[in-house]
C-alpha positions as a printed NumPy array, in Angstrom:
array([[-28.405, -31.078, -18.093],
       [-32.427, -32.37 , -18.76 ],
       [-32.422, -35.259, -20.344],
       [-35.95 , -36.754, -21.621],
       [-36.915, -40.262, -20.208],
       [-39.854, -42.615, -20.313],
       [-40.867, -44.205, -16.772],
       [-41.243, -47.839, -17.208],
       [-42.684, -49.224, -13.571],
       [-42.619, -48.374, -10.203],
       [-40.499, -49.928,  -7.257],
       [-40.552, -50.187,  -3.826],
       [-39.808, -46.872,  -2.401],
       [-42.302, -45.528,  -4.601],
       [-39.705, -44.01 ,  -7.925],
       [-40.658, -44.271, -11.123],
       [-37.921, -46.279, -13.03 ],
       [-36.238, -45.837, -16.493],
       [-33.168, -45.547, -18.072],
       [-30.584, -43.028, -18.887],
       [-27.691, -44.891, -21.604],
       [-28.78 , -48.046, -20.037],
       [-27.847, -47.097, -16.617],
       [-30.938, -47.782, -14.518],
       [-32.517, -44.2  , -13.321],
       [-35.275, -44.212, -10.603],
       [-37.324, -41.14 , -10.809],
       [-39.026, -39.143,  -7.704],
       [-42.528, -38.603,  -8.577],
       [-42.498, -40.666, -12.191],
       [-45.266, -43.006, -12.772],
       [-45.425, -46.165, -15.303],
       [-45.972, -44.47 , -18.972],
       [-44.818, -40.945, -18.585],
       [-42.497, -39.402, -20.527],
       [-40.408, -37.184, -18.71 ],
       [-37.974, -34.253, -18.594],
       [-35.561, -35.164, -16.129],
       [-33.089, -33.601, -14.285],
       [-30.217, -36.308, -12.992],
       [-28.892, -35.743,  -9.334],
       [-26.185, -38.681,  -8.902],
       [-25.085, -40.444, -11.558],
       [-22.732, -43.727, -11.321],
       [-22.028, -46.842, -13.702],
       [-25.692, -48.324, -12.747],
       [-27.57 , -46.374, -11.186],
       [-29.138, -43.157, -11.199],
       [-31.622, -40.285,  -9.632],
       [-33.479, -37.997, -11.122],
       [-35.627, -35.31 , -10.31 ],
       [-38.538, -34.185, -13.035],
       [-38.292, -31.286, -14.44 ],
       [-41.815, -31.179, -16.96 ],
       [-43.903, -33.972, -17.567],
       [-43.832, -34.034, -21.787],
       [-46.697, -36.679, -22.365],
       [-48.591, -38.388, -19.452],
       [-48.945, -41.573, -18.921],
       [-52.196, -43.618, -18.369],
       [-51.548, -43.823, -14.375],
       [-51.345, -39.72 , -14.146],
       [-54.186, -37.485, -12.771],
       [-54.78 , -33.966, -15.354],
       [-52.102, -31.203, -13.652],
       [-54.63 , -29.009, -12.426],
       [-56.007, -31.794, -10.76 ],
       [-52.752, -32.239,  -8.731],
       [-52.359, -30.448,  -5.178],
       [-50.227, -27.361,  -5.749],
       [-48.059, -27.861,  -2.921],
       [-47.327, -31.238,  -3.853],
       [-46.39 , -30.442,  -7.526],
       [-44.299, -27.644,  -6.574],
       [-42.305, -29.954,  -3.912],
       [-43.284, -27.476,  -1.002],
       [-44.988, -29.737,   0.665],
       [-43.902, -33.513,   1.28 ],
       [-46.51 , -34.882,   2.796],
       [-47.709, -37.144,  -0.532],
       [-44.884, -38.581,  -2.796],
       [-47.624, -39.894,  -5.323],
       [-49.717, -36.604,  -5.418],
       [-50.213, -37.005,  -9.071],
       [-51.843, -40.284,  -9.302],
       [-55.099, -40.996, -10.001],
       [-56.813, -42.913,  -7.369],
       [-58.155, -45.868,  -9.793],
       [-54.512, -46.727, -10.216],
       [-53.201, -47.01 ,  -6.734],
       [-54.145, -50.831,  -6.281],
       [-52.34 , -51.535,  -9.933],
       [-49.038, -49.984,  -9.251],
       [-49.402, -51.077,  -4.923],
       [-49.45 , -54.504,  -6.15 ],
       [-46.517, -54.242,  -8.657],
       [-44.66 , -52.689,  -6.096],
       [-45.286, -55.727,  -3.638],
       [-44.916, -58.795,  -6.43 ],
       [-41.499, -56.981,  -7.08 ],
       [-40.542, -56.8  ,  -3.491],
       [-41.166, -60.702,  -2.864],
       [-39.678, -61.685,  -6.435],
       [-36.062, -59.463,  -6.155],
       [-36.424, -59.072,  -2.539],
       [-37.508, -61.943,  -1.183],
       [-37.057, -64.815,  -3.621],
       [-40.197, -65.23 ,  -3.32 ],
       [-41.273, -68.059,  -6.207],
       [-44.501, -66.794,  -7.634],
       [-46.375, -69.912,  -7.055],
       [-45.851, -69.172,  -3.35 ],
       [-47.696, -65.881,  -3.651],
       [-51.612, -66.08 ,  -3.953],
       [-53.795, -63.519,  -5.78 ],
       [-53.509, -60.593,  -4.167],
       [-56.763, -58.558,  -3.132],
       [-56.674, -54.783,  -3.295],
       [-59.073, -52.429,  -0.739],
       [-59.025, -48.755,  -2.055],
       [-59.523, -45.307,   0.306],
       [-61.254, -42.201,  -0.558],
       [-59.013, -39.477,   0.145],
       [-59.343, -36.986,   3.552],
       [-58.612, -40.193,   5.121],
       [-56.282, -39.458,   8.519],
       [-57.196, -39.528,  11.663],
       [-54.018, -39.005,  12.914],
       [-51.575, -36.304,  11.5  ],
       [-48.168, -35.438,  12.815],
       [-47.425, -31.371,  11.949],
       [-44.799, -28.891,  12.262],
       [-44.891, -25.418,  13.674],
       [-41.907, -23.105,  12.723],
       [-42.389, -20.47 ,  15.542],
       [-42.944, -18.064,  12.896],
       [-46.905, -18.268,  11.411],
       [-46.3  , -21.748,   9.464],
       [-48.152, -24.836,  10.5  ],
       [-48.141, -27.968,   8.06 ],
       [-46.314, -30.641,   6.519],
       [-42.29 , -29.705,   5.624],
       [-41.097, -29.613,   2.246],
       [-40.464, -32.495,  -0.055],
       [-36.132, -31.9  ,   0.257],
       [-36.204, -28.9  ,   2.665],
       [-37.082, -28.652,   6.304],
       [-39.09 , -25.5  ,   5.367],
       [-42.72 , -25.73 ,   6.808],
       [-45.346, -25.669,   4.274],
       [-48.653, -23.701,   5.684],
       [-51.288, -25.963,   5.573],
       [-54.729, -24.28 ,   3.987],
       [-55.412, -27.181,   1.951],
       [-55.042, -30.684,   1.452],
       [-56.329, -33.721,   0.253],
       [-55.557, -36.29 ,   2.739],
       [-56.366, -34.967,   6.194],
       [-59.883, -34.031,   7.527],
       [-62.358, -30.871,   7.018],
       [-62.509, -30.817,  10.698],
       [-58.168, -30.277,  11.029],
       [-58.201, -27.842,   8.024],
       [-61.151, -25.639,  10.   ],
       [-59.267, -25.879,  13.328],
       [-56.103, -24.939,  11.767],
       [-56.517, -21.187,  11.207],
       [-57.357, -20.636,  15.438],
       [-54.728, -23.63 ,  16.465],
       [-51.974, -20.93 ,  14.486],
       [-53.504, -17.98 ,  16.534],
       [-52.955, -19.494,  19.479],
       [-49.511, -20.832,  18.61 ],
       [-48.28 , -16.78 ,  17.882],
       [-50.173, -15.497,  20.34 ],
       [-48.174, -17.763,  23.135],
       [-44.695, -17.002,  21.198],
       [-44.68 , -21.047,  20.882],
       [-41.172, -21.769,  19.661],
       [-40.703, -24.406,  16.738],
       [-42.125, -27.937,  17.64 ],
       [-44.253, -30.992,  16.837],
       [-47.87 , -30.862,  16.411],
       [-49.254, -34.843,  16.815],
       [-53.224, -35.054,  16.028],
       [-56.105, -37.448,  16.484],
       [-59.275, -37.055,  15.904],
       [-62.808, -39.161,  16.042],
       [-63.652, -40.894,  12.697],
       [-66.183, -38.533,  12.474],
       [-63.97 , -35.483,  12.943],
       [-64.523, -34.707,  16.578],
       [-63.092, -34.298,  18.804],
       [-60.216, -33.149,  17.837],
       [-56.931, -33.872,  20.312],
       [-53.347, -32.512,  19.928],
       [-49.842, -33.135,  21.522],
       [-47.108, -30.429,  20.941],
       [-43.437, -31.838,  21.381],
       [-40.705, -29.942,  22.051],
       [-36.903, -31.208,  21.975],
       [-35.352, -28.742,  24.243],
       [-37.402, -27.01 ,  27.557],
       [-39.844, -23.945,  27.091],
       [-40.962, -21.446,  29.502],
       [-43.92 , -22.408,  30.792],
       [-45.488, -24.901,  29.266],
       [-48.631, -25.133,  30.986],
       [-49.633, -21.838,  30.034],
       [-49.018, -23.12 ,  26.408],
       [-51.853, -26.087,  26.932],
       [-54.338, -23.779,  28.041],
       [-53.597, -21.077,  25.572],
       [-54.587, -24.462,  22.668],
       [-57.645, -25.558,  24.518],
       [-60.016, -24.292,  22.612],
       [-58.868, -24.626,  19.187],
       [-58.061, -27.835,  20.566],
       [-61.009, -29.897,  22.581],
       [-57.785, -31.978,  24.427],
       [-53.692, -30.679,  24.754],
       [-50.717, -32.418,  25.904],
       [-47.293, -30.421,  26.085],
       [-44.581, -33.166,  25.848],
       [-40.831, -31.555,  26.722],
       [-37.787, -34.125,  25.964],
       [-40.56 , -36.959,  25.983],
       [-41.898, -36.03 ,  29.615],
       [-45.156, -34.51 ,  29.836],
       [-45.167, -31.043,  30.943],
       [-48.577, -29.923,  31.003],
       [-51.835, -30.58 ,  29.392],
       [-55.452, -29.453,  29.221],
       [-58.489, -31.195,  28.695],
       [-59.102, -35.233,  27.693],
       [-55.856, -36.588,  26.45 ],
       [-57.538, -39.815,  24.572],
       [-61.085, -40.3  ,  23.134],
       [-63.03 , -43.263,  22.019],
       [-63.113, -44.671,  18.403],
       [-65.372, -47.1  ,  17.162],
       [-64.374, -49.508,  14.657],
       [-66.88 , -52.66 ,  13.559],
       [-69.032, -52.552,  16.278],
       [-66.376, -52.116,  18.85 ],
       [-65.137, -49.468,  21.014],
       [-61.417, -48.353,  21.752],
       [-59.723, -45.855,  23.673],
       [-57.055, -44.275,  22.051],
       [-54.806, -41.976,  23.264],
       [-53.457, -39.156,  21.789],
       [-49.35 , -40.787,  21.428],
       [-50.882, -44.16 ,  21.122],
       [-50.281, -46.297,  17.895],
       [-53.727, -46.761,  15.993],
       [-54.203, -47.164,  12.387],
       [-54.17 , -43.235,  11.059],
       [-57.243, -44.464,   8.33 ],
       [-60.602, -43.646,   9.612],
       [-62.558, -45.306,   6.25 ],
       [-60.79 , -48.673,   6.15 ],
       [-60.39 , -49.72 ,   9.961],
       [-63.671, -52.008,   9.677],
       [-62.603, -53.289,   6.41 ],
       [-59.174, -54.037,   8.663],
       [-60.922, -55.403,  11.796],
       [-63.136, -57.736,   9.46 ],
       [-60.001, -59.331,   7.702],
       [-58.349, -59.834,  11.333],
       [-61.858, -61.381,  12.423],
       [-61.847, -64.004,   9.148],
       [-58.641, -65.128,  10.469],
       [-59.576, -65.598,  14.22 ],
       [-62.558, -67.595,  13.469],
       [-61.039, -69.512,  10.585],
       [-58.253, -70.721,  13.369],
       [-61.087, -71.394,  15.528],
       [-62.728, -73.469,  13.845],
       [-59.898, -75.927,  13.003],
       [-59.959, -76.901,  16.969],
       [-58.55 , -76.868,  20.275],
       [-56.466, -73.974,  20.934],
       [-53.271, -73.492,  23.193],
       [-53.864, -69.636,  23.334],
       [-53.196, -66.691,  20.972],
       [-50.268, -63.872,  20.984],
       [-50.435, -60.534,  19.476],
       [-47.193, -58.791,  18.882],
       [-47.059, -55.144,  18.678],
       [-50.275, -54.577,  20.139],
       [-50.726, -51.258,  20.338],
       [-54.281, -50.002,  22.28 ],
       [-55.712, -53.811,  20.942],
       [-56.719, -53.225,  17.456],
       [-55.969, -56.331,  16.316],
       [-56.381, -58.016,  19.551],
       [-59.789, -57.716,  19.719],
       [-60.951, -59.835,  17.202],
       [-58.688, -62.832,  18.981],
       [-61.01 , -62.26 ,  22.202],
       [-64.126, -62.5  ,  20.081],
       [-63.184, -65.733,  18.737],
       [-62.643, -66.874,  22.285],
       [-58.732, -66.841,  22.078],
       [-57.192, -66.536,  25.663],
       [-54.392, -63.417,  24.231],
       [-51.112, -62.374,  25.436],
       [-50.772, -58.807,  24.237],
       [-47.813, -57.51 ,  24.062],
       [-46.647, -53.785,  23.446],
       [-43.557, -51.72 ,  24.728],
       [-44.883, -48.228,  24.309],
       [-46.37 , -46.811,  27.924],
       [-49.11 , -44.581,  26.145],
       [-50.505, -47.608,  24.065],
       [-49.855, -49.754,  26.664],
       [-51.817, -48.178,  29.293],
       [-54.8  , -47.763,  26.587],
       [-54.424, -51.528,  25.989],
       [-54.894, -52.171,  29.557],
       [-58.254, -50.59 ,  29.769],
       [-59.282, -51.891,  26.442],
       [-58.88 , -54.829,  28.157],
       [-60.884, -54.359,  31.121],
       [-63.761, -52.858,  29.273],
       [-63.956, -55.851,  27.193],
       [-63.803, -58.039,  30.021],
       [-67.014, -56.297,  31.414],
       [-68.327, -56.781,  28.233],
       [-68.07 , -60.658,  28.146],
       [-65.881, -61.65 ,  25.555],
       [-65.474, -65.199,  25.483],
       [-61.412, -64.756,  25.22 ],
       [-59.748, -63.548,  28.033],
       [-56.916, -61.021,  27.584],
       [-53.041, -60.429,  29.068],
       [-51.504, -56.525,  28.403],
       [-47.75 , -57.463,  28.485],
       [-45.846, -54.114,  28.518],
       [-42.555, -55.024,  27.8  ],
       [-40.411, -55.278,  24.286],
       [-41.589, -58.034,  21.946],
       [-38.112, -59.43 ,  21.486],
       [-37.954, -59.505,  25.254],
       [-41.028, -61.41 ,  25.586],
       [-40.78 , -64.021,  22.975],
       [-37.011, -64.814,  23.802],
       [-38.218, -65.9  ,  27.146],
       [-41.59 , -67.695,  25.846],
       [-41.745, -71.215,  26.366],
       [-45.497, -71.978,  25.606],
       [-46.489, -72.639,  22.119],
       [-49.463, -70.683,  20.667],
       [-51.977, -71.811,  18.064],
       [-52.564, -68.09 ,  16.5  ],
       [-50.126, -65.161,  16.744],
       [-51.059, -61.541,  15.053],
       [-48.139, -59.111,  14.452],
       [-48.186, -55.787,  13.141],
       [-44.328, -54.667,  13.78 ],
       [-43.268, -50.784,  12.748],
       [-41.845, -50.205,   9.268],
       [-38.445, -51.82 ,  10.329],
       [-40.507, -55.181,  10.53 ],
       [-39.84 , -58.527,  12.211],
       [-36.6  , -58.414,  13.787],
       [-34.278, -61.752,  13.49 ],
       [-34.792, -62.578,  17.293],
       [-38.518, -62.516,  16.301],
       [-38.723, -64.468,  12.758],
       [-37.015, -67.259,  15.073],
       [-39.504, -67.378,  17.693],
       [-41.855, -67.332,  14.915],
       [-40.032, -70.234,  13.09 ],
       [-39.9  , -72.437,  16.58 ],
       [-43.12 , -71.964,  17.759],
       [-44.263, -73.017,  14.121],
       [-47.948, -71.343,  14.969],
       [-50.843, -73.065,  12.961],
       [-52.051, -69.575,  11.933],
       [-49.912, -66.847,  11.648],
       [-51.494, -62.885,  10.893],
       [-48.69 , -60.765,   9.484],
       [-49.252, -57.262,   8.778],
       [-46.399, -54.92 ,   7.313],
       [-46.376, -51.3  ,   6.176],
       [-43.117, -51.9  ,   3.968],
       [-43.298, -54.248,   1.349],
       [-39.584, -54.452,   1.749],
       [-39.346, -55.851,   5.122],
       [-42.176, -57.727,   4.305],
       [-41.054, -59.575,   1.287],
       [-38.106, -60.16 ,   3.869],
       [-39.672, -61.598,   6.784],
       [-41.511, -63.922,   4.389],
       [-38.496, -65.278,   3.116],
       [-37.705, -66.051,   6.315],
       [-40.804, -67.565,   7.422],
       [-42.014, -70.1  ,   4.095],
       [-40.112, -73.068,   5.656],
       [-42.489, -73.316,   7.955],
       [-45.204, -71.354,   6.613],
       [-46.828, -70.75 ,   3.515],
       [-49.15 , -68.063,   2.263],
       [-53.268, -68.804,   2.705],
       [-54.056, -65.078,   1.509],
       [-53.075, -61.661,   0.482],
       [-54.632, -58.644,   1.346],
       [-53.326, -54.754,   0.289],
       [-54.848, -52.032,   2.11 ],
       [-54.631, -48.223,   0.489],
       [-54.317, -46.944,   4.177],
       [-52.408, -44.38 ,   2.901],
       [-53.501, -42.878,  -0.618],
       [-51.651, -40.336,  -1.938],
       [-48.281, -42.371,  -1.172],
       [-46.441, -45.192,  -2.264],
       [-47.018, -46.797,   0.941],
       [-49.815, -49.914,   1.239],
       [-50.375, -51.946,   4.313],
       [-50.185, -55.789,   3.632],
       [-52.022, -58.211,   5.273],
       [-51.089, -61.789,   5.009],
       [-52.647, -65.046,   6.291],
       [-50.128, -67.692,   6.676],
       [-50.916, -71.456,   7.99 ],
       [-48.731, -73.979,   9.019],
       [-47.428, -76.231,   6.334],
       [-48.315, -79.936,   6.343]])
C-alpha cells in the first residue's frame, strides 16, 4: 500500500533516503526535499525499498516534470537513475554522497578530508555508449527493472551525431536479420567519426556480411562473437585529442566516455606530475590501469620514466602505439606498456617509485594492490575512483601512510549518481 514519505539525503548508490515507522527506507529516484508517494518493495525491521509512485511536493534539488526525459520518468529506459535532477545540484548532492562514503564507509575523520572541488558537465556528454539491439526494431538503453530495450529517439546524454546515425544503424540491423546483441560506440569529441562494435554471446551466420551491411551508417565495424573477432569493416580506432595531445583509441579500449571534461581531467593529472617533479630526484613513475595512456601521458611530460601497466589486449595494444608516437614526439619521459594484470605486476615489483597514478574499474584497489601501495610508500600517489564506495575504502586503507593533499569530483557522468574522484595523496612526514 502507498505510503507518503519525505526524502531526507542521498547515499551512495544514488537512493533517496527517508523513513517509513522509523525503519530506514532508501528510495529509487528520491532526491533531498521531496515529498513522496511511495510504494515499499521489501520491508524488514531496518531497512526498506521503495519505489515512487507520484512526487506530491518537489523538493529544491528536482528539475519541473516536463522537464524530465520521458523514458526516464516512466522507468523504460535505465540509462539515467537521476533523470530528474537539475544540473546546478549535481556537485551538492555528488559531494554528500562522497563525505558520507569516507565518514560511514571509511572512517574517514573529517579533518583528514580536504575541501572538496566540484567540475560540472553539460549534458550530451558520451563519447562512448554501450547499446542493445533486440533483433526485433529496438535499439537503445534497457529498461530501468526489465531487460526490455527501450528505442532510442531521444536522449539527453549521448551525442546529436549517435541520435542521427541511429535511425540507418536500425535499417541495417533488420535488413541483415541481426539477432539480439551488443552495440559498443565511440565517437570523436566532435561527433565524427562515429565507430561501432556489435557483440554477440553465441555464433551467427555470417558475420562478415553483418560488418559490411553497418558500414555506412557506421564510418568503422567490428563483429565480436564469444569475445573473438569475427569480422569487421572499416577503421576500428580513431584519434582523440585531449589538451593538446593526441591518442588512439580503439573502439573496446577503456577511455574516459566524457568528451567535455577530459582536458579539465588531463590538467588535474598534469598539476600532479609537475608538483612531484618539482620536489626532486625521481626513481621513476607507475601507472596502474593504464588503459590507451590517458593518464600516462602527463607522467612523460613531466619527464617521468613510466611503467604502464594494463591487462586488456585492445587498450593495451593502443597504449603501445601511444607510446611510440610520443616517443617520436620527444617527450622528456620515456615510457614501458606492461600488458599483464596489475596485481601480477606489482606482486613481483621490487623497485620503489616516486609517483604512481591508478585509475582501477569500479571494484577498485584490490588488497594485493593497497599493499604494494602501502610498501612502496610512493611520495605522490594519484588515485582516481568511479565508486565512492571503494574509494572511501581504499583510503582507509591507505592514510597510514598517506594522507590527502586534494580532492577533486568530476560530473563525468551527469544524469547519474555516479562522480569520478580524483585524489592527490603525498607521503606523510
Amino acid at each position: 500500500m502507498p505510503r507518503e514519505l519525505t526524502v531526507e539525503r542521498v547515499v551512495p548508490g544514488g537512493s533517496g533516503l527517508g523513513r517509513l515507522d522509523g525503519a530506514v527506507t532508501l528510495v529509487s529516484g528520491g532526491l533531498p526535499g521531496d515529498r513522496l508517494l511511495v510504494d515499499p518493495q521489501s520491508d524488514g525491521p531496518r531497512l526498506v525499498r521503495a519505489d515512487v509512485v507520484s512526487v506530491i511536493e518537489p523538493g529544491p534539488h528536482r528539475r519541473p516534470e516536463e522537464d524530465v526525459c520521458p523514458r526516464a520518468r516512466d522507468g523504460s529506459c535505465g540509462g539515467c537513475d537521476w533523470p530528474a535532477l537539475r544540473l546546478e545540484s549535481h556537485g551538492t548532492l555528488k559531494e554528500e554522497i562522497l563525505r558520507d562514503a569516507l565518514r560511514r564507509i571509511g572512517r574517514v575523520p573529517d579533518a583528514e578530508v580536504p575541501q572538496v572541488r566540484f567540475v560540472p558537465s553539460p549534458r550530451s556528454y558520451r563519447l562512448r555508449s554501450r547499446l542493445r539491439w533486440d533483433g526485433r526494431g529496438a535499439l537503445g538503453f534497457v529498461g530501468k527493472a526489465s531487460s526490455k530495450v527501450s528505442d532510442l529517439v531521444s536522449c539527453e546524454v549521448v551525442s546529436e551525431t549517435l541520435l542521427s546515425r541511429l535511425p540507418a544503424v536500425r535499417e541495417a540491423l533488420a535488413g541483415a536479420r541481426v539477432p539480439e546483441c551488443e552495440l559498443q560506440t565511440l565517437e570523436g569529441r566532435r561527433g565524427a567519426p562515429l565507430l561501432g562494435e556489435l557483440r554477440f554471446e553465441r555464433p551467427v551466420p555470417a558475420p562478415e556480411r553483418i560488418a559490411a551491411a553497418l558500414q555506412g551508417p557506421l564510418d568503422g565495424v567490428r563483429v565480436v562473437v564469444a569475445n573473438r573477432l569475427a569480422g569487421s569493416r572499416g577503421p576500428a580506432a580513431l584519434e582523440i585529442e585531449a589538451g593538446g595531445a593526441r591518442f588512439r583509441v580503439s573502439v573496446s579500449s577503456f577511455f574516459q566516455a566524457n568528451r567535455f571534461l577530459l582536458d579539465a581531467f588531463l590538467d588535474e593529472a598534469r598539476s600532479v606530475a609537475r608538483a612531484a617533479a618539482a620536489e626532486g630526484t625521481s626513481r621513476g613513475a607507475l601507472d596502474l590501469y593504464a588503459g590507451a595512456g590517458f593518464l600516462t601521458r602527463p607522467l612523460l611530460e613531466s619527464g617521468f620514466d613510466t611503467d604502464a601497466v594494463e591487462s586488456d589486449p585492445s587498450s593495451s595494444a593502443d597504449l603501445a602505439s601511444n607510446l611510440a608516437s610520443w616517443r617520436a614526439e620527444g617527450l622528456p619521459g620515456r615510457g614501458r606498456a606492461v600488458a599483464t594484470d596489475v596485481e601480477t605486476h606489482v606482486s613481483r615489483m621490487r623497485e620503489p617509485f616516486d609517483v604512481v597514478f591508478a585509475d582501477p574499474p569500479r571494484e577498485g584497489l584490490s588488497p594485493v594492490v593497497r599493499q604494494a601501495l602501502l610498501r612502496i610508500r610512493p611520495r605522490s600517489l594519484f588515485l582516481v575512483s568511479c565508486d565512492p564506495a571503494t574509494f572511501a575504502r581504499d583510503l582507509a586503507a591507505l592514510l597510514p601512510r598517506l594522507r590527502v593533499r586534494s580532492l577533486t569530483l568530476l560530473d563525468l557522468f551527469p544524469g547519474t549518481h555516479h562522480v569520478e574522484t580524483l585524489a592527490e595523496l603525498e607521503r606523510r612526514p
